[in-house]
C-alpha positions in Angstrom: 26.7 135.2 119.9 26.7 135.4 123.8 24.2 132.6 123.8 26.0 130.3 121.5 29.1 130.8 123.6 27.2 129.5 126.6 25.8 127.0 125.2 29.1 125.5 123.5 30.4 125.8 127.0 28.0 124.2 128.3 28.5 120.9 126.0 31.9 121.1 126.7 31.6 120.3 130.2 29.1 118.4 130.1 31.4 116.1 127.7 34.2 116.1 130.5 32.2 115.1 132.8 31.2 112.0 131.0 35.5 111.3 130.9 35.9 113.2 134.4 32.9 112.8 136.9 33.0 114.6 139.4 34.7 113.0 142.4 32.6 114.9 145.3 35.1 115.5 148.7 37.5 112.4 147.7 41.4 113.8 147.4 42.4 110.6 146.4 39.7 110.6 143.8 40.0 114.3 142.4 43.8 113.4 142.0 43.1 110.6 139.8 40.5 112.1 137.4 43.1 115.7 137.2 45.5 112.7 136.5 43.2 111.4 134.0 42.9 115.2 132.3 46.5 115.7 131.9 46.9 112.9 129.9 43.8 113.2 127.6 45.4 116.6 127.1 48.8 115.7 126.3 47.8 112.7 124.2 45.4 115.4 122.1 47.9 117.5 122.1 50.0 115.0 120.1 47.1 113.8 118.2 46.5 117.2 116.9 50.0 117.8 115.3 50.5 114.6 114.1 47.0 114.8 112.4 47.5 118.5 111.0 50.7 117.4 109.9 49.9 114.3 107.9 47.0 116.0 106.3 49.6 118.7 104.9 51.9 115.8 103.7 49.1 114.0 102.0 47.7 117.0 100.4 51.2 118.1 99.6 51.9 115.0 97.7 48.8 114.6 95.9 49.6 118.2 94.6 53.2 117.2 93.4 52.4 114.2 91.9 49.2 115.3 90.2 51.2 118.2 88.8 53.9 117.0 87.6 54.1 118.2 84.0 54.9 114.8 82.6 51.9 113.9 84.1 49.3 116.9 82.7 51.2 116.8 78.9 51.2 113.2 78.3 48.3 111.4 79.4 44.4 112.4 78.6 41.8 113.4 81.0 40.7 109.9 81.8 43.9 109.0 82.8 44.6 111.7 85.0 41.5 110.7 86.9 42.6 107.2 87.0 45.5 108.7 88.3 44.3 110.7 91.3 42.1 107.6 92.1 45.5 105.9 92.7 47.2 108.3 94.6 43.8 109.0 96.6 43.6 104.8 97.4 47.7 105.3 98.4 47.6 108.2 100.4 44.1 108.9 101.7 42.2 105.3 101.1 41.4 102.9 104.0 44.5 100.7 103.1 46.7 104.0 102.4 50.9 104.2 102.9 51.2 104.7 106.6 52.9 108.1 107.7 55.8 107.0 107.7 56.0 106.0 104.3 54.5 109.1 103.4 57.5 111.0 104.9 59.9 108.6 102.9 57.8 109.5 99.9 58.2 113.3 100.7 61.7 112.7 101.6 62.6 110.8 97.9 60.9 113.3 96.0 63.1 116.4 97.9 59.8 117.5 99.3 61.3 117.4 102.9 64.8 117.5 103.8 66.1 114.2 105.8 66.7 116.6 109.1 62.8 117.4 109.0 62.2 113.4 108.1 63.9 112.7 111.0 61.8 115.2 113.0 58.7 113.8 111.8 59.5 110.6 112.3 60.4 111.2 116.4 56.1 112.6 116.1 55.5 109.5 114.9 56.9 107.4 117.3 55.1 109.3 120.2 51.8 109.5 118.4 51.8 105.7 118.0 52.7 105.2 122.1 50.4 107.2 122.5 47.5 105.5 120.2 48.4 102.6 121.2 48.8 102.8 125.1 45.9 103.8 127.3 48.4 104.9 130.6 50.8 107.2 129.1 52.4 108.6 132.3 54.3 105.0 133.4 58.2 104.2 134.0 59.7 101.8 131.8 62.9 99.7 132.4 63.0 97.9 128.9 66.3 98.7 127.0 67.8 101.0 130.3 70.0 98.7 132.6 69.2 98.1 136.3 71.5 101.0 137.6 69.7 103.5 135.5 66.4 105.4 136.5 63.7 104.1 134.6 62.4 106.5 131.6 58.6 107.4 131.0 56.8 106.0 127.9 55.9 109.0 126.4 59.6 111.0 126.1 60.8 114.0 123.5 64.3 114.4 122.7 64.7 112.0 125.6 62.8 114.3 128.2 59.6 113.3 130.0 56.5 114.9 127.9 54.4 115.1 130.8 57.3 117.8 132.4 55.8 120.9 131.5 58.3 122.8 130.5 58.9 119.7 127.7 54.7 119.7 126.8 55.8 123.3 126.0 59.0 123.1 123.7 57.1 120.1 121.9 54.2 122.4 121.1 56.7 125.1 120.4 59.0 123.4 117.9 55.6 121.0 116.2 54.0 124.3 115.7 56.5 125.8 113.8 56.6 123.2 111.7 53.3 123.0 110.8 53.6 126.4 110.0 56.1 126.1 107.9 55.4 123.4 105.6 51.4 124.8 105.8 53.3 128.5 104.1 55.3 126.3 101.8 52.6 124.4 100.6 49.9 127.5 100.3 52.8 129.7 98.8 
C-alpha cells in the first residue's frame, strides 16, 4: 500500500507541474503560478459540487419518473424500456435538459422545494462563470455604477469566492446539501 501511495503521489505532481512548472528563483513568477493554483482549486471546487449534484438530480428523476405506478401498471415491458430510453436521451443524452431545467423538473414534480431551486440555481450561475471564463479572479464594473467598487466575477451570496473565509461557507453550505438530497434519495 506504501508503494502505491508513493507512486499516486508521485503522478500527482508530476501532473501539476505540467499546469504549474516550476518557476526556479523568480518571485514574480512563483506568484503567478500560486495564482494560477488557487484558481484551478476554486474552479474544481465548484466543478465538483455542481457535478455531484447534477448527478443526484438526474438519477433522482430517472427513479421518480421510472417509478411512478401509473407508469409500471399500465404499460408493458417494452414500453417501459422505450421509456427509460427517453428519459435517458432527456436527462443523461448528449442533447439532454440542461441543469437548470433539470431543477425546474425537480421543482414541478415537488422533488425540491423552490428555496433549495433557488439555491441550486445560484451553483449554477457560478459553475457556468466559471466554465466559461478562463481568469476567474478579475473586477468587473458591468451592472455596478461608477461610484461603486467593482465586484469579482466569481461571487457567492454577493461575497468574493476567492476570500477564504467565503471558499469555506460555499463548501460548507454545497456540502450539506449534497448530503442531504444524497440521504433522501438513498433512504
Amino acid at each position: 500500500m506504501k508503494r502505491r501511495i508513493a507512486a499516486i503521489s508521485r503522478e500527482i505532481q508530476e501532473i501539476e507541474s505540467l499546469l504549474h512548472p516550476d518557476s526556479g528563483g523568480d518571485l514574480s513568477q512563483q506568484y503567478f503560478v500560486l495564482e494560477q493554483k488557487k484558481t484551478h482549486q476554486i474552479r474544481g471546487i465548484v466543478l465538483e459540487f455542481h457535478l455531484a449534484i447534477e448527478d443526484l438530480i438526474t438519477s433522482w428523476l430517472k427513479g421518480h419518473l421510472l417509478s411512478q405506478g401509473a407508469v409500471q401498471q399500465r404499460t408493458t415491458q417494452r414500453a417501459r424500456g422505450m421509456l427509460a430510453t427517453v428519459l435517458y436521451s432527456l436527462l443523461e443524452g448528449p442533447r439532454s435538459l440542461g441543469f437548470d431545467r433539470k431543477l425546474d423538473l425537480a421543482e414541478g414534480l415537488h422533488l425540491i422545494s423552490k428555496r433549495l431551486h433557488e439555491r441550486l440555481t445560484e451553483l449554477n450561475v457560478i459553475r457556468n462563470r466559471c466554465s466559461h471564463n478562463w481568469v476567474l479572479d478579475i473586477p468587473i464594473r458591468k451592472g455596478i455604477k461608477r461610484d461603486q467598487p467593482k465586484r469579482r466575477l466569481v461571487q457567492y451570496k454577493n461575497r468574493d469566492l476567492f476570500a477564504l473565509s467565503v471558499i469555506k461557507e460555499f463548501e460548507r453550505e454545497y456540502g450539506r446539501i449534497y448530503l442531504k438530497l444524497w440521504l433522501k434519495i438513498n433512504a
